[in-house]
Backbone as CSV, one residue per row, in Angstrom:
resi,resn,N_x,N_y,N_z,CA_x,CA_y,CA_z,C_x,C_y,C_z
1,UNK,0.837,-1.178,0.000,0.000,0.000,0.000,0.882,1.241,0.000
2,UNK,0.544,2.335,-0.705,0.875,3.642,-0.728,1.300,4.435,0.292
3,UNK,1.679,5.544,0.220,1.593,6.286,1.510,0.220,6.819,1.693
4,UNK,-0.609,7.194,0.903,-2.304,7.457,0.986,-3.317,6.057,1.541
5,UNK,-2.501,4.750,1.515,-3.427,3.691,1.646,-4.113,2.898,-0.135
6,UNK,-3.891,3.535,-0.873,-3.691,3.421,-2.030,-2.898,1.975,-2.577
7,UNK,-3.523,1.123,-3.187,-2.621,0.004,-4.091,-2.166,0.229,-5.371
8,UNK,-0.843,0.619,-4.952,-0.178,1.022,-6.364,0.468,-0.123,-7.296
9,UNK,-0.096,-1.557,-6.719,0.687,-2.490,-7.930,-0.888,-2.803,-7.866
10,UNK,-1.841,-2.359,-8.081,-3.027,-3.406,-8.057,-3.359,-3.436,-9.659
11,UNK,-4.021,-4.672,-10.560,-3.701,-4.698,-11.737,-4.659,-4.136,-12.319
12,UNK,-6.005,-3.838,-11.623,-6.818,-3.734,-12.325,-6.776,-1.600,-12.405
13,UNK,-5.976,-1.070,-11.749,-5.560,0.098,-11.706,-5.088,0.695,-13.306
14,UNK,-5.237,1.456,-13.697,-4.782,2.148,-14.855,-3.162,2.903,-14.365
15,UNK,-2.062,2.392,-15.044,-0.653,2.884,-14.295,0.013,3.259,-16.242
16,UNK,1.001,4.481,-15.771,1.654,5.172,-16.315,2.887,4.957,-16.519
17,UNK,3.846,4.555,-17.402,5.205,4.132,-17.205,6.120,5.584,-17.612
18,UNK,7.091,5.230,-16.482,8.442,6.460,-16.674,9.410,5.944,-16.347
19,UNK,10.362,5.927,-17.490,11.924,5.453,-17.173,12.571,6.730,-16.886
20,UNK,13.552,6.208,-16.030,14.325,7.216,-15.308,15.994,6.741,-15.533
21,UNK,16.689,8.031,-15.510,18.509,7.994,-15.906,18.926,7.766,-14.182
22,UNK,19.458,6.641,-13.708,20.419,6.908,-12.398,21.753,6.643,-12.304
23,UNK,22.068,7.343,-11.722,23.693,7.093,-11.647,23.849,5.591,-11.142
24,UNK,25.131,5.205,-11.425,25.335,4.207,-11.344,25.347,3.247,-10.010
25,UNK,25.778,4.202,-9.315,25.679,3.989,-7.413,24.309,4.156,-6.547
26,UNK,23.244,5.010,-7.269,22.280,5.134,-6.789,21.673,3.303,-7.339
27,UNK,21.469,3.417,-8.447,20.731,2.036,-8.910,21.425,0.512,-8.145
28,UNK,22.779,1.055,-8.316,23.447,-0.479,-7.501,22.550,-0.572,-6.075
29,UNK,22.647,0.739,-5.173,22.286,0.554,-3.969,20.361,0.003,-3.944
30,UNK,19.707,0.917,-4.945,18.178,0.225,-4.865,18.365,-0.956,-5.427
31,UNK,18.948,-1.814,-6.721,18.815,-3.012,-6.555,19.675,-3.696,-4.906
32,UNK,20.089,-3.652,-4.622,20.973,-3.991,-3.530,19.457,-3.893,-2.158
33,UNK,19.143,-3.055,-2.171,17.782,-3.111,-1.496,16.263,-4.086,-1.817
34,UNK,16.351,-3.755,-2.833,15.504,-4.840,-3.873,15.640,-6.710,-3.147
35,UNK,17.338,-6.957,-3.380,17.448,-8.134,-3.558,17.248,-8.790,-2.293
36,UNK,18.129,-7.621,-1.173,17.278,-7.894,0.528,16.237,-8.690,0.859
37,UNK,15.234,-7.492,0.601,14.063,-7.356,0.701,12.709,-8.213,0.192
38,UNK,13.752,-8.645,-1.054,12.438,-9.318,-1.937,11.418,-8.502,-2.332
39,UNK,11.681,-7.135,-1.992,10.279,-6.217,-3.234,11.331,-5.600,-4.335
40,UNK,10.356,-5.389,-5.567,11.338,-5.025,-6.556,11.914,-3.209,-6.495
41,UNK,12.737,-3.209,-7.262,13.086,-1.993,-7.666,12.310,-0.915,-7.813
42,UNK,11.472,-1.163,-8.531,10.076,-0.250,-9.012,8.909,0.130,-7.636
43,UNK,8.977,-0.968,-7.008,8.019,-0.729,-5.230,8.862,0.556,-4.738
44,UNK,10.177,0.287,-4.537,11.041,1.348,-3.579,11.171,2.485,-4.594
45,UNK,11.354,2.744,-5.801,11.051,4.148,-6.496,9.815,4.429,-6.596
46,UNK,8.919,3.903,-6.684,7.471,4.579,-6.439,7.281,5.388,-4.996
47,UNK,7.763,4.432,-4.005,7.667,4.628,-2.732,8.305,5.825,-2.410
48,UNK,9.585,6.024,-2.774,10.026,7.019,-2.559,9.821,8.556,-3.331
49,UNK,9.254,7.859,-4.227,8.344,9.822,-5.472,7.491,10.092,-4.933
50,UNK,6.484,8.670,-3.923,5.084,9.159,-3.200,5.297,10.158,-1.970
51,UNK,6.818,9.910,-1.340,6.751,10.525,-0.238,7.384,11.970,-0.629
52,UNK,8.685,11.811,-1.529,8.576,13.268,-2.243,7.553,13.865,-2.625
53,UNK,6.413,13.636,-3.407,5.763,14.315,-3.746,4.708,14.555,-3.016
54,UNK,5.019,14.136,-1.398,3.746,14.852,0.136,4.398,16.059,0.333
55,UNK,5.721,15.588,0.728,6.532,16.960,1.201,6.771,17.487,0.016
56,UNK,6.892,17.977,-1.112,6.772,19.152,-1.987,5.678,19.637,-1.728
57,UNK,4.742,18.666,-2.213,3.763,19.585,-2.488,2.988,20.261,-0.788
58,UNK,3.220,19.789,0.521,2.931,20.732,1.295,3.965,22.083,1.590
59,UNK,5.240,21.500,1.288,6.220,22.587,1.582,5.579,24.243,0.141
60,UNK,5.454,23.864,-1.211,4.451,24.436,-2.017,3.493,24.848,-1.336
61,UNK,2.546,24.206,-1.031,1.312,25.305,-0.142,1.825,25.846,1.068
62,UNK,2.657,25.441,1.695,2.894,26.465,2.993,3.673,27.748,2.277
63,UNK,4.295,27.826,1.281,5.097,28.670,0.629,4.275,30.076,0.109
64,UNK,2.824,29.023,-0.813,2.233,29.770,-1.154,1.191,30.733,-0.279
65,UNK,1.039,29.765,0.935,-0.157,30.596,2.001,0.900,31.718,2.308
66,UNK,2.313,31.615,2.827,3.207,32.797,3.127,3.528,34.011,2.176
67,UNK,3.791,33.614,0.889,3.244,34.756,-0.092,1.974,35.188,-0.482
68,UNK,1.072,34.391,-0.012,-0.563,35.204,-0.545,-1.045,35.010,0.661
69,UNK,-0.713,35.340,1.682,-1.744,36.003,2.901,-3.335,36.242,2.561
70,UNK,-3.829,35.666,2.845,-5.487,36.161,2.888,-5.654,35.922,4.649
71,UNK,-7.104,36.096,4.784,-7.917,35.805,6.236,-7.476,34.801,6.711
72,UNK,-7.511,34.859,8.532,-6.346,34.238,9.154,-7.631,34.145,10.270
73,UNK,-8.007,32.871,10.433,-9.049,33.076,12.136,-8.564,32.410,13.156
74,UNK,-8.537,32.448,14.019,-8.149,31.548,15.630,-9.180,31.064,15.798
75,UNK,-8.947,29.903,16.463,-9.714,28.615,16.566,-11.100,29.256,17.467
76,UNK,-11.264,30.280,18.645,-11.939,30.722,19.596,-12.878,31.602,18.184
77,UNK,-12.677,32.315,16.766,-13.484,32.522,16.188,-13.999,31.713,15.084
78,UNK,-13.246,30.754,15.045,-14.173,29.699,13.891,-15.129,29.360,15.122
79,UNK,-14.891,28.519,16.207,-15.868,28.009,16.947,-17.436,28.971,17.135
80,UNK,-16.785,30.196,17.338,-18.149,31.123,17.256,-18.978,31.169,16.162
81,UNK,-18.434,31.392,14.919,-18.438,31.651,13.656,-19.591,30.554,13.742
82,UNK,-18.807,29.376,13.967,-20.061,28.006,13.868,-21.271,27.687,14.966
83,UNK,-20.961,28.650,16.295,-21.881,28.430,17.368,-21.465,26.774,18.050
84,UNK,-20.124,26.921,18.189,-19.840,25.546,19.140,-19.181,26.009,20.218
85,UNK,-19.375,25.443,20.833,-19.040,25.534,22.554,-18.361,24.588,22.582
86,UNK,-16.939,25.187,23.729,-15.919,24.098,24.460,-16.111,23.647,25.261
């Protein structure tokens, strides 16, 4: 499973292929992990673009909330806002 909970080898899934250039030491070491492990090559590079691509893309929205400032409420006025009591 994914980092979302998501089955990313499941077959009946519609999947996208991308070959990728690695240096020569990077690929030795993921097969070298691979052969450990018994999951393939392709599990641990997926795995690892899924978790890059959490932290980009929140480090991206925290970036962007810091350059575009809009309305900002504290928790004591959403609760009002909604009429809930602590």
């Amino acid at each position: 499973m994914g980092a979302r909970g998501l089955c990313y080898t499941c077959n009946a899934m519609e999947v996208a292929m991308l070959a990728i250039r690695l240096p020569q030491d990077i690929e030795s070491r993921l097969a070298d992990l691979a052969a450990k492990t018994g999951r393939t090559k392709t599990f641990y590079a997926r795995e690892a673009i899924l978790e890059y691509l959490d932290e980009m893309e929140d480090r991206y929205l925290a970036i962007d909330r810091l350059e575009n400032q809009s309305k900002r409420w504290t928790l004591d006025e959403l609760e009002q806002d909604l009429d809930l009591v602590r």
